[in-house]
C-alpha positions as CSV (number, residue, x, y, z in Angstrom):
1,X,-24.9,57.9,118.3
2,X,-23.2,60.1,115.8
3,X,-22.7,59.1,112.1
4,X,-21.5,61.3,109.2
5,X,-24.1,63.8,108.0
6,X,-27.3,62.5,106.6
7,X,-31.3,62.8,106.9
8,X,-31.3,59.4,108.7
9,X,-35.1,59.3,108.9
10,X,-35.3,59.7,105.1
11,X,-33.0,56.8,104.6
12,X,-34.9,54.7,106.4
13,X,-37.9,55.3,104.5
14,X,-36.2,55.2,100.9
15,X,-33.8,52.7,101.6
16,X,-33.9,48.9,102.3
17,X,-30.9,48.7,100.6
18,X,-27.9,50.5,99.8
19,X,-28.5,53.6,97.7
20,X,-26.7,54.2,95.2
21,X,-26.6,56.7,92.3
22,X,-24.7,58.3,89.5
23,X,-21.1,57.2,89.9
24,X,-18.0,59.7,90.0
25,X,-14.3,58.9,89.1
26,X,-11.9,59.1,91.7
27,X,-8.3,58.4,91.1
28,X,-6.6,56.4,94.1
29,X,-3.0,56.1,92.5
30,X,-1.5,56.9,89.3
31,X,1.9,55.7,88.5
32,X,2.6,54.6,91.5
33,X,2.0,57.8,93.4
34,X,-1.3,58.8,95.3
35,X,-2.4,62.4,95.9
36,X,-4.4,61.3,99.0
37,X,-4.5,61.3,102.6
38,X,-6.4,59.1,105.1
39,X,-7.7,61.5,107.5
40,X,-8.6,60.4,111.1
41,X,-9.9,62.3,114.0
42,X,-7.8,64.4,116.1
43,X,-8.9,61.7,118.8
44,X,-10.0,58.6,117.3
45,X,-12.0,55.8,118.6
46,X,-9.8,52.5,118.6
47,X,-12.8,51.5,115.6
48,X,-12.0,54.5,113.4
49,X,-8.1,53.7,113.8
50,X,-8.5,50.0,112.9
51,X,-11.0,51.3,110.1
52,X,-7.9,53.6,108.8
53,X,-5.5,51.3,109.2
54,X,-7.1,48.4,107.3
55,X,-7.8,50.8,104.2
56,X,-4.2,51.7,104.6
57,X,-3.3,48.0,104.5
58,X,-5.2,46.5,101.4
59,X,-4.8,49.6,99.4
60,X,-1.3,49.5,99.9
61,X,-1.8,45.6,98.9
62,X,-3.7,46.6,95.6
63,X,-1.7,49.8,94.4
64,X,1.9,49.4,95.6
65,X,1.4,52.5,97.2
66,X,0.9,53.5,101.1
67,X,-1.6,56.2,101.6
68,X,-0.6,58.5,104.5
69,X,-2.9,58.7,107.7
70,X,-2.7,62.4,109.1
71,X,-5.0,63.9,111.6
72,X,-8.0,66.1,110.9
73,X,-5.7,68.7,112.6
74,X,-3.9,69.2,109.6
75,X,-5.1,72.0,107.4
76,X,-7.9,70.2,105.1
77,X,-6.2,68.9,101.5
78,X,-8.8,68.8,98.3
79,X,-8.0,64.9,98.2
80,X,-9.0,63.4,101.2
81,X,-10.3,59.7,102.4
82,X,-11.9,60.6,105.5
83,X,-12.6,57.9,108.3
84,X,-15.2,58.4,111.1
85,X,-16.3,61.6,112.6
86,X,-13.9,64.2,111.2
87,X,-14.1,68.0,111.7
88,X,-14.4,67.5,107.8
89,X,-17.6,65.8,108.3
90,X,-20.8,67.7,109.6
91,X,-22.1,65.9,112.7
92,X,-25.6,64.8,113.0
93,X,-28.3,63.9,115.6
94,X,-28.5,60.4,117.0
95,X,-31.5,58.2,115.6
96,X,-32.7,54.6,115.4
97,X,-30.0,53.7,112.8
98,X,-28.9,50.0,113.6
99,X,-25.5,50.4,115.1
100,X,-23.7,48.7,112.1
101,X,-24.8,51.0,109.3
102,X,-22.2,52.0,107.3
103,X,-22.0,55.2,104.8
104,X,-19.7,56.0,102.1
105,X,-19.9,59.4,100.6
106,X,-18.6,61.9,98.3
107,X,-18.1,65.4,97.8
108,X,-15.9,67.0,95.1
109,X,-12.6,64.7,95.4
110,X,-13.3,63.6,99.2
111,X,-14.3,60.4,100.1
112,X,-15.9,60.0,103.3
113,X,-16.2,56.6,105.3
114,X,-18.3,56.4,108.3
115,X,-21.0,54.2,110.0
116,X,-23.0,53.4,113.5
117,X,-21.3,54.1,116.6
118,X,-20.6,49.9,117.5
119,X,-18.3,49.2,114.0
120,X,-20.2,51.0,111.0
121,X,-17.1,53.0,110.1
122,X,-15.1,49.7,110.2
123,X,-17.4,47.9,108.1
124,X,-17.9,50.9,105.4
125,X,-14.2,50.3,105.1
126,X,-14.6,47.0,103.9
127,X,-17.3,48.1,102.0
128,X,-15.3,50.1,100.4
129,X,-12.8,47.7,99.7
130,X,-14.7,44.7,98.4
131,X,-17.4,46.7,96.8
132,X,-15.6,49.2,94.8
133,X,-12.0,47.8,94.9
134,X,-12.7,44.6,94.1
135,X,-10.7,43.0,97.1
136,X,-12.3,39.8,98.1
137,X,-11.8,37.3,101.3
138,X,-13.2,34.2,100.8
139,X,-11.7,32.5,103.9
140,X,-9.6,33.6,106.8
141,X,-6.7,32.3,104.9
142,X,-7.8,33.3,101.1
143,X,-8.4,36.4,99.8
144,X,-7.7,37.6,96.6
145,X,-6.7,41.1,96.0
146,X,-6.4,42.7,92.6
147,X,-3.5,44.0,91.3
148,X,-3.9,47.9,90.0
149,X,-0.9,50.1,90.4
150,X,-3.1,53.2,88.8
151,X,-6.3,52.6,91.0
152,X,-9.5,54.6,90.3
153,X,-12.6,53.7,92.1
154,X,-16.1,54.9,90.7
155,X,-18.2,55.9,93.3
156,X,-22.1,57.4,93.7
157,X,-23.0,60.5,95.7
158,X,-23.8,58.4,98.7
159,X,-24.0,55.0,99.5
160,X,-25.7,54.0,102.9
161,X,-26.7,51.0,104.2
162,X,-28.9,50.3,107.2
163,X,-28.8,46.6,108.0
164,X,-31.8,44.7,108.6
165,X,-30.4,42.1,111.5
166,X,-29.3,44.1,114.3
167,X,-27.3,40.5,115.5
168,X,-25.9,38.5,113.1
169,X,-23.8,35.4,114.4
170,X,-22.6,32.1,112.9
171,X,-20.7,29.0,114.5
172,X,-18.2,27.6,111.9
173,X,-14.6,27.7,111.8
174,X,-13.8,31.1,110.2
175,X,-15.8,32.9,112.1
176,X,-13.6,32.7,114.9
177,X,-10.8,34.3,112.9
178,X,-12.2,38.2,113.5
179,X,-10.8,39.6,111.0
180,X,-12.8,37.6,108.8
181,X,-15.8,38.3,111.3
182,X,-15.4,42.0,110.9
183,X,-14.8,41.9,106.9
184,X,-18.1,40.2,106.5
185,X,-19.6,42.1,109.4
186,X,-21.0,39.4,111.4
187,X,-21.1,39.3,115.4
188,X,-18.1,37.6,116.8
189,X,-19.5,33.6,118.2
190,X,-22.0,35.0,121.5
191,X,-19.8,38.1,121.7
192,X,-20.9,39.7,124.7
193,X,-22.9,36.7,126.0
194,X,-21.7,35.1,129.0
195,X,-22.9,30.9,128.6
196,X,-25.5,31.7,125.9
197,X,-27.8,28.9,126.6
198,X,-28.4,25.6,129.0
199,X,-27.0,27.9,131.3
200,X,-29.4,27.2,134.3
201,X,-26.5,25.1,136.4
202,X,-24.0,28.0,135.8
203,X,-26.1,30.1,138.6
204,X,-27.5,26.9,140.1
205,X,-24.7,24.6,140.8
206,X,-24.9,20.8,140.6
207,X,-23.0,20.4,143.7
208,X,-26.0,22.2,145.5
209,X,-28.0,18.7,144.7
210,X,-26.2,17.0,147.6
211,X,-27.3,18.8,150.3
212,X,-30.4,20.7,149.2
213,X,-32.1,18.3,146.5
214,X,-35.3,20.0,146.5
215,X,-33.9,23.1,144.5
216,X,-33.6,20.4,141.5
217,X,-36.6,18.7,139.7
218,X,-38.7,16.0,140.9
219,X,-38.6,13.4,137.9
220,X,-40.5,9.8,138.2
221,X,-41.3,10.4,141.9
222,X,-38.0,11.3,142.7
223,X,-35.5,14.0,142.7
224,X,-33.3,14.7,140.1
225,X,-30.6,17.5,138.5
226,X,-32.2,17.6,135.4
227,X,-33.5,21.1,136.0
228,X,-34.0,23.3,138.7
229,X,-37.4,23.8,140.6
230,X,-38.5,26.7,138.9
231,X,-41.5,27.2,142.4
232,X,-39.2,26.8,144.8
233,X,-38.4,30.3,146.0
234,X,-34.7,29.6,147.2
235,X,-33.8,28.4,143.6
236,X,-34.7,32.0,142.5
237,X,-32.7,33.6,144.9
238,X,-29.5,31.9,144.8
239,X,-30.1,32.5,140.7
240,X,-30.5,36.0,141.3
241,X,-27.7,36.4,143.5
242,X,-25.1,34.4,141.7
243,X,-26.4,36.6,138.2
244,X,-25.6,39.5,140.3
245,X,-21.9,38.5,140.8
246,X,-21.2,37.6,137.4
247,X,-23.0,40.7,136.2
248,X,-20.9,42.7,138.2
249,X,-17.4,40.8,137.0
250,X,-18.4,41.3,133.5
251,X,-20.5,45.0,133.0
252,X,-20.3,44.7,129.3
253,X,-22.3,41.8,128.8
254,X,-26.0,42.9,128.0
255,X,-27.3,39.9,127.7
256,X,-27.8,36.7,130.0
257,X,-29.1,33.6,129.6
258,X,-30.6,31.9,132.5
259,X,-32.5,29.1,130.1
260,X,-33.2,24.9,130.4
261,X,-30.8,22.7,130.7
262,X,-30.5,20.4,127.6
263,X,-33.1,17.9,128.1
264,X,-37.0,17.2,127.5
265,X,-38.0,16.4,130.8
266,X,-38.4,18.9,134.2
267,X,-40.1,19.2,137.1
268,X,-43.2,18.0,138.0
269,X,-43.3,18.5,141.5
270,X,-46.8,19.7,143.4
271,X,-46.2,23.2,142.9
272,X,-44.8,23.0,139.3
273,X,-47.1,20.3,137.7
274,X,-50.4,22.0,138.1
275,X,-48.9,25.7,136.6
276,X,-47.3,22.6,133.6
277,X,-50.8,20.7,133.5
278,X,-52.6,24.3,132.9
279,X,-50.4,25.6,130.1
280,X,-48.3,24.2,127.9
281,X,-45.8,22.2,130.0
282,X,-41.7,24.0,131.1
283,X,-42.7,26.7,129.3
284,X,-45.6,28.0,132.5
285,X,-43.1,28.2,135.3
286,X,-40.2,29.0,133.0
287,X,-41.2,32.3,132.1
288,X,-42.2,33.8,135.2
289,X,-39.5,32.8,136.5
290,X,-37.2,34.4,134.0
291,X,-39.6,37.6,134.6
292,X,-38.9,38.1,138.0
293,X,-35.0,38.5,137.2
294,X,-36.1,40.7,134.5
295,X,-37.8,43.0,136.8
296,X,-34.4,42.6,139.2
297,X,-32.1,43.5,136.3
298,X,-34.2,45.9,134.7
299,X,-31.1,47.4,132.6
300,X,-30.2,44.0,131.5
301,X,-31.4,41.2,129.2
302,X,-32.5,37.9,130.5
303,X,-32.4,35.3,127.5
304,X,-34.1,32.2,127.8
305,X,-35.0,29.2,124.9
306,X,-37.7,28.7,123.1
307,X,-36.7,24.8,122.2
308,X,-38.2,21.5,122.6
309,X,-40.0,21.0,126.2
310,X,-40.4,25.1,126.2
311,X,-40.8,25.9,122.3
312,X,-44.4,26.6,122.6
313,X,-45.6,30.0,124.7
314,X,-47.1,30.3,127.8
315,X,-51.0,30.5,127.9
316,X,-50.5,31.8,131.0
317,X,-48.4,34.8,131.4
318,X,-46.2,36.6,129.0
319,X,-42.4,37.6,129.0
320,X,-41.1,41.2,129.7
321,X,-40.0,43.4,127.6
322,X,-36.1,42.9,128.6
323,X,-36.8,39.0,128.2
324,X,-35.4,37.7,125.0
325,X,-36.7,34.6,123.6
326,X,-34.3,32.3,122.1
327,X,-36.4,30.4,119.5
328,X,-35.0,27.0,117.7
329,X,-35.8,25.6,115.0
330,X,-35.0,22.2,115.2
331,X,-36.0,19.2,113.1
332,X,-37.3,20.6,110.1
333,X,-36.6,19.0,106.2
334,X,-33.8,21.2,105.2
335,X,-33.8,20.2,101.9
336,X,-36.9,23.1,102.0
337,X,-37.2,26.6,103.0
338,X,-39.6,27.4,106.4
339,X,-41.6,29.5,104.4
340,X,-42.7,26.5,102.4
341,X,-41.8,23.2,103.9
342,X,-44.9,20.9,104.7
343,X,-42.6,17.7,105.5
344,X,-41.3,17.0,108.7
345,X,-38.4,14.8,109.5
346,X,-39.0,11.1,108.3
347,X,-37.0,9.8,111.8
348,X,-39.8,11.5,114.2
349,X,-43.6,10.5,114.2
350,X,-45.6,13.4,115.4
351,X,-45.9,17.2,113.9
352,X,-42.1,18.1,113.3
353,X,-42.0,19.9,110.4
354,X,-41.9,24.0,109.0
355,X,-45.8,24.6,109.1
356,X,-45.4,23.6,112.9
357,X,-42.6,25.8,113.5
358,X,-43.9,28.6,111.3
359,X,-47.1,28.7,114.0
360,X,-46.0,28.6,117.0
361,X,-43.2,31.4,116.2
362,X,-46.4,33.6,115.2
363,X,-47.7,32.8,118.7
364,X,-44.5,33.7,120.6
365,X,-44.9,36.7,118.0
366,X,-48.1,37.8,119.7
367,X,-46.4,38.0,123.2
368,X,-43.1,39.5,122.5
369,X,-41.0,41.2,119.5
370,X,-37.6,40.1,121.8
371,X,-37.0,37.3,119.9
372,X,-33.5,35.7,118.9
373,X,-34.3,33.5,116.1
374,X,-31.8,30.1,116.4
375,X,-31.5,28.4,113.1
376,X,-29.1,24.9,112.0
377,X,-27.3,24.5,109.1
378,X,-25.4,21.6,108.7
379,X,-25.2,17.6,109.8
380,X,-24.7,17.5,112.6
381,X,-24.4,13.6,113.4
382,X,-22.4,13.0,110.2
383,X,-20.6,15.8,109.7
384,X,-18.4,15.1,106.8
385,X,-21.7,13.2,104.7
386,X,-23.2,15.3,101.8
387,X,-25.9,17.8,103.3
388,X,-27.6,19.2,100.2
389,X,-29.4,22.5,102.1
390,X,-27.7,25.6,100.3
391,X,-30.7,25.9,98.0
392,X,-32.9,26.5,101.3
393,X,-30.2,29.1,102.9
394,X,-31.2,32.2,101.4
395,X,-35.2,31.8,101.5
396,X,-34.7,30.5,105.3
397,X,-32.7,33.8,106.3
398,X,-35.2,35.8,104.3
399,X,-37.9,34.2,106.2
400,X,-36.3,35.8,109.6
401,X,-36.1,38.8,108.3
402,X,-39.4,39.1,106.7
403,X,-41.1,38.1,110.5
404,X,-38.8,41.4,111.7
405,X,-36.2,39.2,113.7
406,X,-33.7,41.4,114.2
407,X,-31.2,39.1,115.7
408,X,-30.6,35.7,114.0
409,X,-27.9,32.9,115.0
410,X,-27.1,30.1,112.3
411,X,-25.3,27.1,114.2
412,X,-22.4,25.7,112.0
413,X,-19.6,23.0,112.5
414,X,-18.2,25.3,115.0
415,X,-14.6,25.3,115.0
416,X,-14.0,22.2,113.0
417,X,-14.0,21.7,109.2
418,X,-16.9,20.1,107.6
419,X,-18.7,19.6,104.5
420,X,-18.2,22.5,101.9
421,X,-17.9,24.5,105.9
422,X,-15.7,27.1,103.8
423,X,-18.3,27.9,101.0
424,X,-21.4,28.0,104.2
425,X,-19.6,30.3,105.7
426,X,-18.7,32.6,103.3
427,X,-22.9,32.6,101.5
428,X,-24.6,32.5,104.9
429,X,-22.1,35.4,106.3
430,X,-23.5,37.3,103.1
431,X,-26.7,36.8,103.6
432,X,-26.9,37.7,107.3
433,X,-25.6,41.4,106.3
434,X,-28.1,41.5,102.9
435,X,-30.8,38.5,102.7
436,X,-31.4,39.7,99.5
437,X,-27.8,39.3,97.3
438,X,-28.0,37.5,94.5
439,X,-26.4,33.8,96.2
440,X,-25.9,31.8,93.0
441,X,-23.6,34.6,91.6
442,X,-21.2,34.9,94.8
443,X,-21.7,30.9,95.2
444,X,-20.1,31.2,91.3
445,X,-17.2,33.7,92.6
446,X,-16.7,31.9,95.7
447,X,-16.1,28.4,93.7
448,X,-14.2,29.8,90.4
449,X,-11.7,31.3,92.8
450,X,-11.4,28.5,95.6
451,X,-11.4,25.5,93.5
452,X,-9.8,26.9,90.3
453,X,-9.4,24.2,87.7
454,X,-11.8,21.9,89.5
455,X,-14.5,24.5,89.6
456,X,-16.6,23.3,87.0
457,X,-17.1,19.5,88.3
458,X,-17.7,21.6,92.1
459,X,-20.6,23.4,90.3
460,X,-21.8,20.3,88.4
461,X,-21.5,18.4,91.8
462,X,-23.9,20.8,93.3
463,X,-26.5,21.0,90.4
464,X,-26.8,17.5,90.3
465,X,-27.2,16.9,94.1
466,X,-29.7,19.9,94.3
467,X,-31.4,18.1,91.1
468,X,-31.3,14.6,92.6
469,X,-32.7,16.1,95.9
470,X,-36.0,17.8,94.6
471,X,-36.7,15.3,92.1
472,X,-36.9,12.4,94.4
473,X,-38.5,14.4,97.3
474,X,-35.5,13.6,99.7
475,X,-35.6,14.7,103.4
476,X,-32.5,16.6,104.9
477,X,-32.2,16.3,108.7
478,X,-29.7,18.1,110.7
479,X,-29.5,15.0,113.2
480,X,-30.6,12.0,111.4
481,X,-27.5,10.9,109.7
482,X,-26.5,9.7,106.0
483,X,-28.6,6.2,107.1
484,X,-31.9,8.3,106.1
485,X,-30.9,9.0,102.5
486,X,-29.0,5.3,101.5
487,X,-31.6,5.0,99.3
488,X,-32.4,9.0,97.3
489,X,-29.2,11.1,96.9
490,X,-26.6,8.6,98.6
491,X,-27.9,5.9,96.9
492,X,-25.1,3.4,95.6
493,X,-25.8,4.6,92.4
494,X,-25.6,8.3,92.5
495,X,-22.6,8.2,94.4
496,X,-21.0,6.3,91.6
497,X,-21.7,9.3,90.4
498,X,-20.5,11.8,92.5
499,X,-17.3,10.2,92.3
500,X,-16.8,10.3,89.3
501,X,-17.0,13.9,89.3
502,X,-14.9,14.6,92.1
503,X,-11.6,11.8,90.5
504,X,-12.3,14.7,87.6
505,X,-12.3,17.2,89.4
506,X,-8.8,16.0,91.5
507,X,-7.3,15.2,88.5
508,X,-7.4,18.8,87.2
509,X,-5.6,20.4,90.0
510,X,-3.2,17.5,91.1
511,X,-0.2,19.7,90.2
512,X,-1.3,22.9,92.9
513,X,-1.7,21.4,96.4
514,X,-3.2,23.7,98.0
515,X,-6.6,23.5,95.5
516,X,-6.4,19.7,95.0
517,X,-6.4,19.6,99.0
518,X,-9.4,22.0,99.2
519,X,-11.2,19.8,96.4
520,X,-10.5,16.5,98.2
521,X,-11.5,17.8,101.4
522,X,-15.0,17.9,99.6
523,X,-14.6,14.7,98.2
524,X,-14.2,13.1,101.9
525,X,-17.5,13.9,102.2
526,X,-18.8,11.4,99.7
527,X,-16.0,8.8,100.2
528,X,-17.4,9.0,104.2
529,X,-20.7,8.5,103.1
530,X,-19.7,5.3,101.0
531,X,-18.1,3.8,103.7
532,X,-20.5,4.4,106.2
533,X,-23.9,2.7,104.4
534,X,-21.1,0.0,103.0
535,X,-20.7,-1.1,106.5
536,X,-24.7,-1.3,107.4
537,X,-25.7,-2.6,103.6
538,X,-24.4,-6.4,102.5
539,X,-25.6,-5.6,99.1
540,X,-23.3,-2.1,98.7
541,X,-20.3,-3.8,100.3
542,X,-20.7,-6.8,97.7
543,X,-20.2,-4.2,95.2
544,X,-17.6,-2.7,96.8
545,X,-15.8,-5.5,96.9
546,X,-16.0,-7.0,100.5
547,X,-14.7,-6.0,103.7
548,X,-10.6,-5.6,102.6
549,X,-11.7,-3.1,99.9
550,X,-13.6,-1.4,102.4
551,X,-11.1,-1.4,104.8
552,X,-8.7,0.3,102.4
553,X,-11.2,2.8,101.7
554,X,-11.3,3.8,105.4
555,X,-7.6,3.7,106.1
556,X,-7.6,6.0,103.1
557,X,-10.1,8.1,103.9
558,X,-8.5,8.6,107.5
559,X,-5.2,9.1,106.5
560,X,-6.4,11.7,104.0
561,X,-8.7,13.4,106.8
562,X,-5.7,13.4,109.3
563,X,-3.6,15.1,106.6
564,X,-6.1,18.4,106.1
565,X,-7.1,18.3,109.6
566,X,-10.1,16.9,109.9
567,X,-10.8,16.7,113.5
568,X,-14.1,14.1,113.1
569,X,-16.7,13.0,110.8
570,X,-19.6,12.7,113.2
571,X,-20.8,13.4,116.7
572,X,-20.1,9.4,117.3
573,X,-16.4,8.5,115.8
574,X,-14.5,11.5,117.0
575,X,-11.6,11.4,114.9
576,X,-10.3,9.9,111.9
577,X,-8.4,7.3,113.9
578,X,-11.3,6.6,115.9
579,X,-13.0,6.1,113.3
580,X,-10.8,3.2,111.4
581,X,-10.6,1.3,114.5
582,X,-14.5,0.7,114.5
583,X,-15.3,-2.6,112.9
């Protein structure tokens, strides 16, 4: 690897963060005009021309003015904004600097951009521009880019940045717009990972059952394709060979899961059950199975899950060091950080909650440092209902990084619009690059900007969930549903409240569309919630005002969520249209 010219072993002693120090002046444009040059390689990699180019682009955007890109063939010019590994620049050694660093540095009136050899120098550029132009992209369809036709830009010596997740990947709608992706330098969704997980029946085809079911699990005395038979020995060839196909179709995939299938129960046949019966459970054939592909692939990665039937580790063997372990945490109260949590989930008996979790990942710890931490973040069963976690976002990511995983996936809404899915998107892509930003103040930036007039009742929405939430001990589960808080922060009488905000709130911006839309998207949230404990609770739908009023509210609510393109409010009424048919 080859970044611009630094002592990268001191940098990663001083710096856990970006350094910065005493700031320089450097004038961009001035009256319209611009003195300098974008200087690329005289052979560029296709991430230093896109790096170029998009500093050409926004500056362009912010000044009025289009900076020239020339090659470093051209004789060298005293103002210069250099990109990548220029002859300008003095080359270095490589080094154990995460792939995605990014530098910015000066030197007289030079600026230099550059970064890790995957898409530093890319992500320096937007560095450059959000940091110390002030451009900002909220969504994949709203940025906001300041206006300065004489541009200076203050700027220290250096300013480097070594990130401290080597893998950072979320699932929610924007995401999957990469130029938003690659401004707030987050992994494209599984980029490079052919069927991430459950991806056992990829390599070990159902059809296979017909003919050969003893490959699959024996299940209640009987066989069945709920998972393969981890003993038998043909179920590991055929696995091996197919892997060895699809490997060869697709070289630049690192990383492949072979992993469970997504259900609690697997084989217990005569040679599984005893290895099960010793051990704790799946998890005893499952990685020794994943250990001999391991050993077959020894330039590759085998991922495999650390989640439900296998989250605990073997007692009897241990993975190698190319197996990755995918570890989940699942039902956990989300109204709390990991670190902290004591509660479980009030929907399962039994010891579901962060203490658990916290435990058994220093166990898997003891065995391997490959792990992939898998984290939720939203409702999953009611999508659109009122999921108060954002206070446990930034302590949850800081637990990751403080137990040195290195590569960290936070499942969203995926590509469909959810509860406040805009604002999660934008904090948790933050926090992914730098755990450690101060969240309330771009949670503030993110909300004046996006919500405009509305933006103080958005803010006081939030305080008063978050306060409602912690004062009456609720529990947030990612699958149980708006059913398990009808009676703390969706009770009848705190969404009186919450309504009351949000009729504000719309009646602020009801003469700009586009911001009374993005405010009534939120309010769905609440009017879904309404609805749905309406139609399970007598006593709410009395005080609604019986079953007409509550029809109206759910052809309304529908109608509005076809309008902004709400796809579905929950795992169980698919669409809005769905969803006002159901009685």
């Amino acid at each position: 690897m080859k970044i611009f010219s630094i002592n990268i072993l001191a940098f990663l002693l001083l710096f856990a963060f970006a350094k910065t120090n005493a700031q320089n002046n450097f004038v961009i444009t001035e009256t319209k005009k611009s003195i300098y040059k974008i200087v690329l390689p005289a052979n560029p990699t296709l991430i230093e021309k896109e790096a170029a180019q998009v500093l050409s682009k926004y500056l362009a955007k912010v000044t009025g003015t289009e900076l020239p890109i020339v090659s470093d063939s051209w004789q060298p010019y005293p103002f210069e904004i250099c990109i990548g590994n220029t002859n300008r620049s003095v080359k270095i050694f490589s080094s154990n600097t995460v792939q995605d660093a990014t530098y910015i540095g000066t030197k007289d009136k030079k600026i230099f951009i550059n970064g890790g050899a995957r898409k530093g120098v890319l992500y320096a550029a937007y560095t450059f521009l959000e940091k110390y132009v002030g451009c900002r992209k909220f969504t994949a369809n709203f940025e906001v880019i300041p206006n300065k036709p004489d541009l200076t830009v203050s700027l220290p010596y250096e300013d480097f940045y070594n990130p401290i997740f080597e893998y950072r990947s979320l699932d929610f709608k924007d995401i999957y717009n990469y130029q938003f992706a690659d401004w707030h330098k987050v992994n494209y969704f599984f980029e490079n990972r052919k069927n991430p997980a459950h991806s056992f029946f990829y390599y070990l085809p159902e059809t296979l059952f017909k003919t050969h079911p003893e490959y699959f699990s024996l299940v209640g005395g009987k066989r069945q394709p709920i998972q393969p038979c981890l003993s038998n020995p043909e179920v590991l060839k055929i696995i091996k060979a197919n892997l060895a196909i699809e490997m060869k179709k697709n070289p630049a995939n690192h990383v492949w899961s072979v992993s469970q299938i997504e259900s609690d129960d697997y084989c217990h046949c005569n040679l599984c059950e005893p290895k099960h019966k010793a051990g704790n459970g799946f998890v005893e054939t499952l990685i020794p199975f994943v250990n001999k592909l391991a050993e077959a692939f020894p330039n590759k990665t085998i991922s495999t899950l650390a989640y439900r039937p296998t989250l605990k580790p073997p007692k009897n063997s241990r993975p190698q060091q190319n197996v990755e372990i995918m570890f989940c945490f699942t039902h956990i109260n989300r109204a709390m950080p990991i670190k902290t949590g004591i509660q479980g989930s009030k929907i399962f008996n039994g010891p579901d909650n962060a203490a658990m979790f916290r435990n058994i990942l220093a166990d898997w710890k003891k065995l391997t440092n490959n792990i992939f931490a898998w984290d939720y973040v939203v409702n999953f069963t009611d999508t659109m209902s009122p999921f108060p976690n954002f206070k446990a976002l930034q302590p949850n990511v800081q637990y990751m990084a403080d137990n040195n995983i290195k590569k960290l996936f936070l499942e969203g809404y995926g590509n469909q619009q959810g509860e406040f899915s805009e604002l999660r998107t934008y904090i948790l892509a933050k926090l992914l690059w730098n755990p450690n930003i101060d969240v309330e103040a771009i949670t503030d930036e993110f909300i004046s900007n996006y919500y405009g007039a509305a933006a103080l009742e958005i803010k006081t929405y939030f305080s008063t969930l978050e306060d409602i939430v912690m004062r009456q001990g609720a529990t947030v589960d990612i699958w149980a549903g708006n059913s398990l808080n009808a009676n703390d922060f969706l009770s009848s009488n705190n969404i009186d409240t919450y309504n009351k905000l949000f009729e504000r709130a719309l009646s602020k911006v009801r003469n700009n569309e586009t911001v009374y839309n993005r405010v009534l998207k939120e309010y769905l949230s609440v009017q879904y919630a309404e609805v749905q404990l309406a139609k399970k609770d007598p006593v709410r739908l009395k005080k609604m005002g019986g079953n007409k009023i509550l029809k109206n509210k759910i052809n309304k609510l529908s109608d509005d969520a076809v309008k902004l393109g709400i796809e579905y409010f929950s795992f169980g009424h698919k669409t809005p249209n769905e969803y006002r048919q159901i009685e």
